[in-house]
C-alpha positions in Angstrom: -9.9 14.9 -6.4 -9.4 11.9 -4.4 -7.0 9.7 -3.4 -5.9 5.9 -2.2 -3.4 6.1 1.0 -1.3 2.8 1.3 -0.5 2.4 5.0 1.7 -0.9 6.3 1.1 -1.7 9.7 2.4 -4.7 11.8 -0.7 -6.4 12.7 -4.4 -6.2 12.3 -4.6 -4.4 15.8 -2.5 -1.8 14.7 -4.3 -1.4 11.6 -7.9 -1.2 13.0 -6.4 1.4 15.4 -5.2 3.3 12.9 -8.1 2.7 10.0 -10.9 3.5 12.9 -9.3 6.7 14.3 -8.8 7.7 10.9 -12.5 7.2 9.9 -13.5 8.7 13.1 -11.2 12.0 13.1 -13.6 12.4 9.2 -9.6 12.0 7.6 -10.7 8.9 5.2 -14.0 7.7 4.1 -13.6 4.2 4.0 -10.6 1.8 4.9 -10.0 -1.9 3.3 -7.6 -3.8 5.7 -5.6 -6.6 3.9 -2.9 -9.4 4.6 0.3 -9.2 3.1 3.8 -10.4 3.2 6.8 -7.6 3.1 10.1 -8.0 1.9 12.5 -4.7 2.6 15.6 -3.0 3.1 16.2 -2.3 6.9 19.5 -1.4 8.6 21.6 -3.3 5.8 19.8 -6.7 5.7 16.4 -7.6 3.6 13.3 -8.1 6.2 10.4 -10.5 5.5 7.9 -9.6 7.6 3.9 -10.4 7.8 2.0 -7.3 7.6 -2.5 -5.9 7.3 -2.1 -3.3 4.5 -4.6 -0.4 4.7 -5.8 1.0 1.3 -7.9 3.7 2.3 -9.8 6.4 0.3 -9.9 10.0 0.9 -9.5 13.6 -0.8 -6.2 14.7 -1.9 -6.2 18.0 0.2 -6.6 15.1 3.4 -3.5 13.5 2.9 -0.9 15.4 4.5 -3.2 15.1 7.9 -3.5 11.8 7.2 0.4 11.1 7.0 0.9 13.2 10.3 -1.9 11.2 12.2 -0.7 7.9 10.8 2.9 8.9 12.3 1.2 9.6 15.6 -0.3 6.0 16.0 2.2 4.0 14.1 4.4 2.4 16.1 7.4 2.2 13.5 9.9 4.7 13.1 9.8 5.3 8.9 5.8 3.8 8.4 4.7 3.3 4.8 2.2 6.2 4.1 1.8 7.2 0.2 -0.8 8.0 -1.7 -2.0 7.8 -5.5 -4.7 9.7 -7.1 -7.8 8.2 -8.1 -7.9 8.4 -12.0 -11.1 7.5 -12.7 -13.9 6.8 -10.5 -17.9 7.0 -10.8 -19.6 10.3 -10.0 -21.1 9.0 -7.3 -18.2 7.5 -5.3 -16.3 10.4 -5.9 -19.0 12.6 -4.0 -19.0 10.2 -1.2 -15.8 10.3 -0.5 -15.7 13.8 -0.3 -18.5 14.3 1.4 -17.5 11.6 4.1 -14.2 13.7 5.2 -15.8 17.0 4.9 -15.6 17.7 9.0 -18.1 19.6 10.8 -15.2 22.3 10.9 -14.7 22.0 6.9 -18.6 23.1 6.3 -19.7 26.5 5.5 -23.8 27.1 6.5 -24.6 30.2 5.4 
């Protein structure tokens, strides 16, 4: 099955870091890199904070490798990494993705 993963980062750099070494390592297949203005709890006072978004698509089995590389290249200490499965989507896409973050180590030739 496969999944979005939500991932805040602190600036467009950071994010096309992150999104690109993500899509290189074969962990996502795709990555969609959008503005957007944060308001949180942090230390005991509400933040407001401009912030690129990154809603990228991979399969549910990726996700925990995707969380542990994200919290490799993320520069803050609790970064926003969750994920939601994918309810619906056309056959099609769904074999994409897939098939995009199947690595060379992941395939069986027999």
């Amino acid at each position: 099955m496969i999944c979005s993963v939500y991932i805040t980062c602190a600036n467009r750099t950071q994010a096309r870091t992150i999104a690109r070494t993500l899509l290189e390592e074969r962990l996502i297949a795709c990555a969609n890199l959008l503005p957007v203005e944060s308001l949180f709890w942090w230390k005991g006072s509400v933040q407001e904070e401009a912030e690129v978004a990154i809603i990228a698509k991979t399969s549910q089995e990726k996700f925990s490798a995707v969380e542990k590389r994200v919290k490799e290249l993320h520069t803050n200490t609790v970064p926003c990494v969750v994920a939601w499965p994918i309810v619906e989507a056309s056959p099609e896409y769904s074999l994409w993705v897939t098939g995009e973050v199947i690595s060379r180590d992941d395939q069986h030739i027999d």
